[in-house]
C-alpha positions, 0 to 999 in steps of 0.5 A: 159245395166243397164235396163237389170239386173234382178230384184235386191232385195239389190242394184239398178243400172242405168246410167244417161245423163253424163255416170255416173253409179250410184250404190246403196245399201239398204238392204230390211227388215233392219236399216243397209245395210249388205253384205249377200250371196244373196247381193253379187250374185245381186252384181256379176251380176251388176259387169258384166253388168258394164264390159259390158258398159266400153269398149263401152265408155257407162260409165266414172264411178260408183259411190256407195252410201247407201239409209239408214240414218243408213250409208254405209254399216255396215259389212257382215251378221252376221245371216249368220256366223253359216251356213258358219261355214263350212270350205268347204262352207266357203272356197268357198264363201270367195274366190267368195267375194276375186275375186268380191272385185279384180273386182271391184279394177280392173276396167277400170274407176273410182269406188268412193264410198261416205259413212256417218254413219257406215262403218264397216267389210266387207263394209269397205273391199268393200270400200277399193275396189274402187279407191276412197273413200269420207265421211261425216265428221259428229259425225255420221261417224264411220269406222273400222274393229269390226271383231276382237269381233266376234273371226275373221279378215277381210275377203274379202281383208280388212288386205291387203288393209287397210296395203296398205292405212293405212301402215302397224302399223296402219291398224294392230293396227285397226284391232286388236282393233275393234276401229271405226274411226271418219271421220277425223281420218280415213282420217288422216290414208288413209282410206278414201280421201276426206270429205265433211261436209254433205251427200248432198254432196256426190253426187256432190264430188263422181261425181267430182272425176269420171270426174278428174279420182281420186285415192288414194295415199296408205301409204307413203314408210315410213310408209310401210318401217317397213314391209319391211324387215324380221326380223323387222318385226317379231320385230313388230309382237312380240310387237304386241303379247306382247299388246294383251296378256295384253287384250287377252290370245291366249288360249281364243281369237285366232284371233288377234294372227292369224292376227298378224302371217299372217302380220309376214308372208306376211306383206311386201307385201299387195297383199299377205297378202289379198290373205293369209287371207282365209287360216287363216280365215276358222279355226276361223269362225268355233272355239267354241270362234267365235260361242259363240261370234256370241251368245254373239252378238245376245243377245246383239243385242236383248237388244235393241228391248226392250222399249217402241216403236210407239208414246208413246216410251218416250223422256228424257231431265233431270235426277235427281241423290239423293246421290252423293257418287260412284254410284250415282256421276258417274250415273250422270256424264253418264247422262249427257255425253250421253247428258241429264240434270243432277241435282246431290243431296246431304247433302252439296258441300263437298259431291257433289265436288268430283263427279263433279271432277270425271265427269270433268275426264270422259268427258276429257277422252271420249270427243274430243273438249272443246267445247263438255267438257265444255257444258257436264260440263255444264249439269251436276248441283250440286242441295243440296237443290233437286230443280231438282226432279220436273223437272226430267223425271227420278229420280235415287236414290243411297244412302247407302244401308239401307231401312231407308235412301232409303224409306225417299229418295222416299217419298220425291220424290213422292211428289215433281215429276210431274206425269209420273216420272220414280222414280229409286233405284240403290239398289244392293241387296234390294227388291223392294217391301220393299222399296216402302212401304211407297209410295202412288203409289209402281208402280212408282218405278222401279230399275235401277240397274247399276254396277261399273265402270258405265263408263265401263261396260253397263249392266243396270239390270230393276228390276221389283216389284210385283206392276209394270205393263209392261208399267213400266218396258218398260219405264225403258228399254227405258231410259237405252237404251237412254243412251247406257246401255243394260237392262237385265229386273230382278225380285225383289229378294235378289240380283237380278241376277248379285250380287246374282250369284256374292256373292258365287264366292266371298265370296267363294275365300274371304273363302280361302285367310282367310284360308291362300291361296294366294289372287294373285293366287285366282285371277290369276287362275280366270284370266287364266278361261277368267274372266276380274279380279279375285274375291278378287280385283273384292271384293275391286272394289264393295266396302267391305261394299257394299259386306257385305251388299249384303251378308247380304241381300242374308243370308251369314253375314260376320263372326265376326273376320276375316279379312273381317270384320276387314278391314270394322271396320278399314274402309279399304273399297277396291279401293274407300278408297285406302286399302282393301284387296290389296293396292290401288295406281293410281286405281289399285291394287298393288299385289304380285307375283303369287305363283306357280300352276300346273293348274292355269285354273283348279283352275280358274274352281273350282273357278267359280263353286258357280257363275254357280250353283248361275246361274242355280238356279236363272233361274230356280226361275225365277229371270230372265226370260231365260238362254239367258237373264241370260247368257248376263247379268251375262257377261254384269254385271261381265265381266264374260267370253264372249268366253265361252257364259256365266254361263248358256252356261259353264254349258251346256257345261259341262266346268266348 
């Protein structure tokens, strides 16, 4: 029967001497397998030629694997989400895909799908289709439910199923996080029953599991029994609209509250809750979030195709870090959480401690085993004497903003680096250009310009001189990218892109607490906009001096005798010294109550208003080269809100 399929452009098919069939995925044209329109037709007609074999006693069993290194499957086609957006074209497909999925589940032999690498959305949903699932219990394993940063839920089956494996608390808190598993977690909660140490041995396992007829259990009654009755469950549901309103406001990200009230309906029953989903579903594919978070997500995804490609693309091993302060001590410790040697330089131990206490903190919070802990430890070097700067690929400058100190730092680096060095400022708001001025070579250096928390947000901004050559700029996208930021490539100007849109925003609401306004409604309405924190406690997170810096760089001096200018003098500096314009205790912000307002959204508007004019301004200098590149780095490097697409995208929009 198998020989009889057309010819198939994602899968392939065939049965081998012991009835086993063996079923494939590998997306033409593609790193990852993804489920398109077109996959799940070919899909389709293999399901009914495998129908076809198992009265005959043709087949014991179906076995699905991927041929990419990259893992399983990684989700639907998210290139396809736009088209699809159409309620009736969505209705229809989702339906087709539900009944495929109940197919699949339905079938008289064992269908096992072995997976490595990433198992994501819809491939997930596909695995929970089959009666047995078995991974590789490698670093490489993710599995998970990301749906939720494309404004949606899954929608092939996967909130009912992944209730009847995971229970019902569990999956929903998945599903409502994005979170991806590792191997071993994901069989800790039922979504997958059996690891292997090796894709190798996928194969062997999945065909064991076909000859013993294996299936998987599901959750335990206790784990289902909190779904069970009515107004328990509408207990849970309020809790779970409780945490999400904490990270989502519903005006802003519908979907988790969707997810929530089709669990508060039907979460006792897992059959109805998948057979719920698509009603719920089609209005948030079509939603102005979905659409402006499908954008966000391809220019995301278009970050990573920057770099130096083919045999040239370059290898990172060592970095060195000159200045030990925030930046500068938390650059290094992501250096060498992301694996890479790390030598961190400054005037003496009493300046370097407390970086290294820092990462030791970071690499606690972010790594699993003291193993992994101890050897990131282990990579990052105090260096006072700056012994690693002839070692390092990259050297990363982050002192005090003042051209003196930072021309002194790279005059001594160019000296000491071996050649082909990628020589760095950390520089918030100095051109580049100043900076090199002493350099025999200016063309080495390059910015890299990251933002605080560096452990948070992933924007790198590559700052380009009039002296660099593309090869340069290529080399700086290849090392941010090596160590998991997105590099938004900027032209050498006051500010560059995300701190010269910033200041305005700031400095504006910086104006109206002086002026006597509420410095806790100035950043509640931002908040109530979609912004991730307000303007005053974003100013005390950079740093007061930071920000006086920049805004004298940009040509709007702090004025003498305000209160900004008294809290530098008196070195109340914001979050770093634990004073600024809030109180700071355990690292947050200690804040009044909110005065009221009748349109706490509307002020968020007026707000914003500087930091969308800034925007425009600044494509249109071509400080960066496209609306695109300025939209993501502005939500990239301020968190500015994802929902809305951008400054750029607000403004077309007419929102703000």
């Amino acid at each position: 029967m198998a020989d009889t399929l057309p010819h198939l452009k994602h899968w392939t098919f065939s049965v081998d001497f012991e009835g086993l069939g063996w079923l494939t995925i590998d997306t033409p044209k593609s790193p990852v397998n993804t489920l398109s329109r077109e996959s799940i037709t070919e899909l389709e007609t293999i399901v009914t030629a495998i129908e076809g074999m198992i009265p005959g006693g043709a087949l014991k069993g179906v076995i699905l694997l991927s041929a990419k290194d990259s893992g399983f499957i990684a989700g639907a086609d998210v290139t396809e989400f736009d088209d699809m957006a159409d309620p009736g074209v969505l209705t229809g497909a989702l339906n087709r895909t539900h009944q495929l999925f109940d197919r699949i589940e339905a079938m008289k032999v064992p269908v096992v799908a072995g997976i490595h690498g990433f198992c994501l959305g819809g491939g997930l949903e596909l695995a929970l289709a089959c009666r047995y699932r078995i991974a590789v219990n490698d670093d490489a394993t993710r599995i998970g439910f990301p749906e939720v940063n494309l404004g949606i839920f899954p929608g092939f089956g996967g909130s009912g199923r992944s209730i009847r494996q995971a229970g019902p608390v569990d999956a929903m808190q998945i599903m409502l996080t994005g979170k991806m598993l590792r191997a071993k977690q994901a069989r800790g909660l039922g979504l997958v029953d059996k690891l292997v140490r090796h894709r190798d041995n996928l194969r062997w396992e999945a065909r064991k599991a076909v000859f013993q007829s294996r299936s998987s259990d599901g959750a335990p009654f206790i784990k289902r029994a909190v779904a069970m009755v009515r107004p328990v469950r509408k207990y849970v549901a309020d809790q779970m609209r409780t945490e999400a309103r904490k990270k989502a406001n519903p005006e802003h990200f519908p979907a988790p509250y969707a997810l929530i009230d089709l669990f508060e309906e039907h979460g006792n029953d897992w059959r109805r809750m998948k057979q719920g989903e698509i009603a719920r579903f089609v209005p948030l594919m079509a939603s102005p979030t979905a659409a402006n978070l499908r954008r966000v997500f391809f220019l995301s995804e278009s970050l990573k195709k920057q770099g130096v490609r083919g045999a040239e693309k370059p290898v990172f091993r060592r970095v060195h870090v000159v200045g030990a302060g925030v930046m500068g001590g938390d650059i290094a410790a992501w250096c060498a959480l992301r694996g890479m040697g790390v030598t961190l330089q400054d005037l003496d131990m009493d300046r370097i401690k407390p970086a290294l206490d820092r990462a030791r903190s970071l690499f606690k919070k972010r790594l699993r085993s003291k193993t992994e802990i101890d050897n990131a430890i282990a990579r990052l070097e105090a260096d006072v004497a700056g012994k690693g700067i002839a070692r390092a690929d990259v050297i990363i400058e982050a002192v005090v903003e003042r051209l003196d100190i930072k021309q002194k730092v790279f005059a001594d680096a160019e000296a000491r680096a071996r050649p082909g060095a990628i020589l760095a400022t950390n520089t918030s708001s100095i051109e580049l250009e100043r900076i090199a001025e002493g350099l025999k070579n200016p063309s080495r250096l390059i910015g890299l310009h990251f933002f605080n928390p560096v452990a948070q947000l992933p924007l790198v901004e590559v700052i380009r001189s009039k002296f660099n050559t593309d090869l340069d700029i290529a080399g700086g996208a290849s090392f941010a990218l090596a160590i998991g930021k997105s590099p938004v490539v900027v032209k050498s100007a006051p500010g560059f892109l995300v701190n010269r849109v910033l200041m305005p925003y700031m400095l504006a609401a910086v104006q109206r607490v002086e002026a006597g306004a509420s410095k806790e409604q100035i950043d509640a309405a931002a908040v109530a906009f979609g912004m991730p924190m307000g303007p005053i406690e974003l100013m005390d997170t950079v740093g007061l001096d930071v920000g006086k810096s920049v805004a004298e760089e940009l040509g709007s001096p702090v004025p003498e005798g305000s209160q900004f200018a008294r809290l530098i003098a008196e070195k109340k500096l914001g979050r770093k010294t634990g004073q600024g314009f809030y109180t700071w205790t355990d690292g947050k912000a200690v804040k009044g109550e909110v005065p009221p307002h009748p349109d706490l959204a509307a002020l968020g508007r007026e707000l914003i208003q500087p930091l969308v004019d800034t925007t425009e301004i600044v494509v249109g200098e071509g400080v960066v080269a496209s609306a695109d590149l300025a939209d993501i780095g502005v939500i990239f490097g301020t968190g500015f809100a994802p929902f809305l697409g951008g400054p750029m995208k607000v403004r077309k929009d007419g929102r703000a």
